[in-house]
C-alpha positions as CSV (number, residue, x, y, z in Angstrom):
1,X,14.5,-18.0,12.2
2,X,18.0,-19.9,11.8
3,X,20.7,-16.7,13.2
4,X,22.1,-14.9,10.7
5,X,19.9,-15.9,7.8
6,X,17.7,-12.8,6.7
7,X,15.4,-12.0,3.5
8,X,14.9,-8.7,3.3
9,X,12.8,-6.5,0.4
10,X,11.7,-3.0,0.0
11,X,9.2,-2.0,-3.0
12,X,11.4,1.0,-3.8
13,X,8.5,2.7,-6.1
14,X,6.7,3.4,-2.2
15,X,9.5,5.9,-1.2
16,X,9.5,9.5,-2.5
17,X,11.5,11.2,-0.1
18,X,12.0,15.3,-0.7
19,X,15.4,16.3,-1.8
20,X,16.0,17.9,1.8
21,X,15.3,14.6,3.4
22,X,17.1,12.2,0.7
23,X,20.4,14.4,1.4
24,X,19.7,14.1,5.2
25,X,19.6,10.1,4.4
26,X,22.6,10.3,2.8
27,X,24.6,12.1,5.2
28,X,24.2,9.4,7.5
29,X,26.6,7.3,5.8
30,X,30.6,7.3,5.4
31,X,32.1,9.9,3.0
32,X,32.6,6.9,0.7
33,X,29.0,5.4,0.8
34,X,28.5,8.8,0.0
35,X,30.3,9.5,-3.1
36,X,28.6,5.5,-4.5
37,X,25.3,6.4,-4.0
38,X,25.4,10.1,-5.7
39,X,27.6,9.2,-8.7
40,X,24.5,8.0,-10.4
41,X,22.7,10.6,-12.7
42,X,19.2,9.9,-12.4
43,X,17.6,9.7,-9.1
44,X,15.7,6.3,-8.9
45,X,19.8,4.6,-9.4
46,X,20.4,7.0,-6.7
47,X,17.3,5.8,-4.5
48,X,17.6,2.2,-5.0
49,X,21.5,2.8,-4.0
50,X,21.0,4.3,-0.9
51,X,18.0,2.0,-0.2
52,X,20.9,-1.3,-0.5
53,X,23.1,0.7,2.0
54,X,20.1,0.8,4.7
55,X,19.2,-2.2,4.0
56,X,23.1,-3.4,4.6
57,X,23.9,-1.9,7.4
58,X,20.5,-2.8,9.1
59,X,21.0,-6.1,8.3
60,X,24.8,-6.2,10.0
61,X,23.2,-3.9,13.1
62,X,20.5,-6.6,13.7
63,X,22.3,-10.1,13.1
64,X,25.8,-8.8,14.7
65,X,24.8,-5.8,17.1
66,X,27.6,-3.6,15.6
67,X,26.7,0.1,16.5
68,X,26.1,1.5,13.3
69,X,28.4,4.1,13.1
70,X,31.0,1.5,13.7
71,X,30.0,-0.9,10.6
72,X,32.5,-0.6,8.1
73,X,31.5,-2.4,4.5
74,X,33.8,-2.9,2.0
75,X,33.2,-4.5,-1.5
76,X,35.6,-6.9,-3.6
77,X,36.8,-5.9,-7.3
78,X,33.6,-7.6,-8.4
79,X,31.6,-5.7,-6.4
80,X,30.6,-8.0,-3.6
81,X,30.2,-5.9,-0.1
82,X,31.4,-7.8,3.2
83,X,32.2,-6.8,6.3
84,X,35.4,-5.2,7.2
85,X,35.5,-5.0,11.0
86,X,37.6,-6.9,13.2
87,X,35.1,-8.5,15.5
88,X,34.9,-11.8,16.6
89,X,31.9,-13.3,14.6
90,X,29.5,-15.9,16.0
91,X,29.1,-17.2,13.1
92,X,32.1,-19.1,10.9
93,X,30.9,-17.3,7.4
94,X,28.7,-14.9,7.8
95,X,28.2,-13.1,4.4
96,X,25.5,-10.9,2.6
97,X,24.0,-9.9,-0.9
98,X,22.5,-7.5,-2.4
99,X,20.5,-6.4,-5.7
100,X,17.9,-4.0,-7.0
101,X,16.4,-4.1,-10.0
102,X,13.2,-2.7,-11.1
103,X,11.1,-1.4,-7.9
104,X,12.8,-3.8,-5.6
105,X,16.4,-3.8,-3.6
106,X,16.4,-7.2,-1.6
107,X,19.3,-8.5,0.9
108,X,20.1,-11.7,1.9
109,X,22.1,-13.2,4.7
110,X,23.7,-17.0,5.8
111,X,26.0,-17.6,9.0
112,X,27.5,-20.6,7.2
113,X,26.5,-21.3,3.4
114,X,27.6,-18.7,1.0
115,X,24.5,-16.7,-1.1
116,X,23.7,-14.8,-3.7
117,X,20.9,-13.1,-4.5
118,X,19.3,-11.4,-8.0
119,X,16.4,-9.3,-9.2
120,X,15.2,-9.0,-12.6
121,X,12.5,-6.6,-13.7
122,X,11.0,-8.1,-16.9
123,X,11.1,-5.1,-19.5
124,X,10.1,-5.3,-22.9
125,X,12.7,-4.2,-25.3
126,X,11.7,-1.0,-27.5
127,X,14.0,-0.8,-29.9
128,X,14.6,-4.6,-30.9
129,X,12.1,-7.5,-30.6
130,X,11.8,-10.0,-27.8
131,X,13.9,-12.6,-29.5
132,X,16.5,-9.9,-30.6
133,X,16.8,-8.9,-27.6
134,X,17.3,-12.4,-25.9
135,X,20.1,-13.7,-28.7
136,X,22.2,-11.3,-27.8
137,X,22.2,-13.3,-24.6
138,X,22.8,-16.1,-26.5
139,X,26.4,-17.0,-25.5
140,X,26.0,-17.0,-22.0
141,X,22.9,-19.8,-22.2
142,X,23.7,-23.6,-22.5
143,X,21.6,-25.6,-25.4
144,X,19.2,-27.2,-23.3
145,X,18.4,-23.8,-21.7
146,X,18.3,-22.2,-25.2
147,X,16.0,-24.9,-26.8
148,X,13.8,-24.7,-23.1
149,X,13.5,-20.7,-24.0
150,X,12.4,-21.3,-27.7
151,X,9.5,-23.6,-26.5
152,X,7.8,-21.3,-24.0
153,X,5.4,-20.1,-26.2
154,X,4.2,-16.5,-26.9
155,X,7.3,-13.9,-27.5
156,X,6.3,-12.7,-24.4
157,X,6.7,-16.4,-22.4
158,X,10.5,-16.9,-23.9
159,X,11.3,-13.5,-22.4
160,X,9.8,-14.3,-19.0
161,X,11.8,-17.5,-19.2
162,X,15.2,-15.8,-20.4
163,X,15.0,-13.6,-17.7
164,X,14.5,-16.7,-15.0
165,X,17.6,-18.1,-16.0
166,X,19.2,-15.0,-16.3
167,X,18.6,-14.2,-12.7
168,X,19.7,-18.2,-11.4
169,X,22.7,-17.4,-13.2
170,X,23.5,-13.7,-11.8
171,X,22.1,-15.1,-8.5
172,X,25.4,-17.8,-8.6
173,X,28.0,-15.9,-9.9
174,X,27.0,-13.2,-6.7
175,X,27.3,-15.8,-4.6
176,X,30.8,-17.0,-5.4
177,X,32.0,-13.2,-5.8
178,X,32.8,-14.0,-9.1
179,X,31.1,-11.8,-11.5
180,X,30.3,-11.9,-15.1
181,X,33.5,-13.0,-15.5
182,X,33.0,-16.7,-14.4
183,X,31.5,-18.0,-17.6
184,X,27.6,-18.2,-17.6
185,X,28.0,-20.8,-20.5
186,X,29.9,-23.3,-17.8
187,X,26.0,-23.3,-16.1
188,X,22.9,-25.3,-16.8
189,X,20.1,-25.2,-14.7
190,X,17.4,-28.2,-14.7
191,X,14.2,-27.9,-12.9
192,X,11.0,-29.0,-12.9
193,X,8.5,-26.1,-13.1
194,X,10.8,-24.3,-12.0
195,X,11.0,-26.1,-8.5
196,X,13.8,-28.4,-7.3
197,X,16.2,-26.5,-9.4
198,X,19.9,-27.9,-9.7
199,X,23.1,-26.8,-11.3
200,X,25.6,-28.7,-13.9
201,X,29.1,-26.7,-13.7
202,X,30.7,-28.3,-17.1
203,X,28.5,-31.0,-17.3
204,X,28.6,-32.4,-13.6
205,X,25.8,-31.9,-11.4
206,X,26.8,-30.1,-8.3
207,X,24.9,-30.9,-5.1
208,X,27.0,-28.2,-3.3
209,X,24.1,-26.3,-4.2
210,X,20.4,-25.4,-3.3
211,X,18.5,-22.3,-5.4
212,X,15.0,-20.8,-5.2
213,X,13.5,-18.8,-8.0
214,X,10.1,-16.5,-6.8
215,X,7.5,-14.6,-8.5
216,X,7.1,-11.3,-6.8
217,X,4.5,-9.8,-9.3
218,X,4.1,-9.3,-12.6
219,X,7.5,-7.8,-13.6
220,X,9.8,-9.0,-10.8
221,X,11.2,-12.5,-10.1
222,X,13.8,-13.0,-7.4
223,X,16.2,-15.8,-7.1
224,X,18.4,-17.5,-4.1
225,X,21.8,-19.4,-4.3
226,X,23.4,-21.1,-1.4
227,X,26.2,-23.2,-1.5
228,X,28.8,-24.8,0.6
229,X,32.3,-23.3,1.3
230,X,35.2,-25.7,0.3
231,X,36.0,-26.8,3.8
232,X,32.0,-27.2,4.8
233,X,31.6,-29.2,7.9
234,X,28.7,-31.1,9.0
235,X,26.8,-28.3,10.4
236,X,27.1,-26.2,7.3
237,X,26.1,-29.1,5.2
238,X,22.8,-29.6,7.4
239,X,22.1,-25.4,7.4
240,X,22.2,-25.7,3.1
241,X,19.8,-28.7,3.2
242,X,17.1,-26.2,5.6
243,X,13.8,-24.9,3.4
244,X,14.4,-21.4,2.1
245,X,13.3,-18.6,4.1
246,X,10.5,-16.6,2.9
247,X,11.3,-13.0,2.3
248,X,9.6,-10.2,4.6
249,X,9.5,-6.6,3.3
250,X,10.5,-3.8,4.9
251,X,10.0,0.3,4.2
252,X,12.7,2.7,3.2
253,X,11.0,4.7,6.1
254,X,12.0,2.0,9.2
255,X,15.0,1.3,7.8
256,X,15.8,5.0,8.6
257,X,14.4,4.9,11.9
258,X,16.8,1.7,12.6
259,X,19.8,3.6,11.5
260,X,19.0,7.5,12.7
């Protein structure tokens, strides 16, 4: 495995901790990892939450050997976490993502490329049909992708193919810390079969960077950006051009081993 790069899932629906023990989870963390994970109402937002923050600082414990009641994770005003301490990385940009959708929270990790990472859980709508639902979307998707969505097939085929888009796009914008903001519209993705996929930004076909899009069951797909930072040298160019990793899962349960 190349240092630093990790591809980590847990199935989220496998954990169902007691009260007692989810609080005792909790309370492992800083006051203000705290207060993020238990300002969401319902529990499963709460559990997949807490589930990113293991998975986090287990990831930072592992690749750096920080203790882990020394990590400090901050995130930026669009939400992305990085790494806060002052330590002398071995690696020039180390940098992490996270996302949970669905019964999955993933991470993933590159010592040189930046990445993003997105889950979708593929949910029919209930009170609007399929192709309601995806034209409200409709904005945010380039013509080529739009006409690609319309020819699927079945109802059920153009949301399935919305939704891989929708998680190549979410999957860039995470990378490049940008949010929602960026412009969705400004990206087109071409592939074939969904494999070698590319990126035009405006028009022009970037080859700063590499994506994978996987199935992980029925409802889930997961997708991968790396790119290069502006001032990439030649070893950072060679790291994006390396076959993706596979993921590996992991349980809620050993992540709280690692961390306890």
């Amino acid at each position: 495995m190349e240092n630093g790069v990790r591809r980590w899932l847990v199935n989220v629906s496998q954990w169902n901790p007691s009260e007692a023990q989810f609080a005792s989870v909790i309370s492992l963390f800083p006051v203000d990892e705290q207060t993020a994970i238990t300002r969401y109402i319902k529990f499963e937002d709460k559990k997949r939450a807490l589930v990113s923050r293991l998975l986090q600082y287990s990831l930072v414990h592992e690749v750096l050997g920080i203790p882990f009641d020394k990590i400090i994770i901050h995130r930026t005003a669009e939400g992305k976490p990085y790494l806060k301490n002052s330590i002398d990385f071995p690696f020039s940009n180390f940098n992490f993502n996270v996302s949970h959708h669905g019964d999955y929270v993933g991470i993933a990790s590159e010592p040189l490329c930046f990445v993003g990472l997105d889950i979708v859980s593929i949910t029919t709508p209930k009170q609007e049909t399929e192709l309601e639902f995806i034209n409200n979307f409709s904005p945010y998707l380039t013509a080529l992708e739009w006409k690609n969505i319309a020819h699927a097939g079945s109802s059920e085929d153009m949301l399935v193919e919305f939704y891989r888009y929708w998680c190549l796009k979410e999957a860039f914008v995470k990378a490049i810390g940008a949010g929602l903001g960026y412009g969705l519209h400004r990206l087109e993705f071409h592939h074939t079969n969904w494999t070698g996929i590319s990126v035009y930004i405006d028009g022009a076909e970037s080859k700063k960077w590499r994506f994978s899009l996987s199935k992980l069951d029925e409802k889930h797909w997961v997708s991968i950006a790396r790119g290069l930072p502006n001032k990439a040298d030649e070893l950072c160019c060679s790291n994006l051009l390396l076959p993706e990793l596979r993921f590996s899962f992991r349980t809620a349960e050993e992540l709280i081993s690692n961390v306890s």
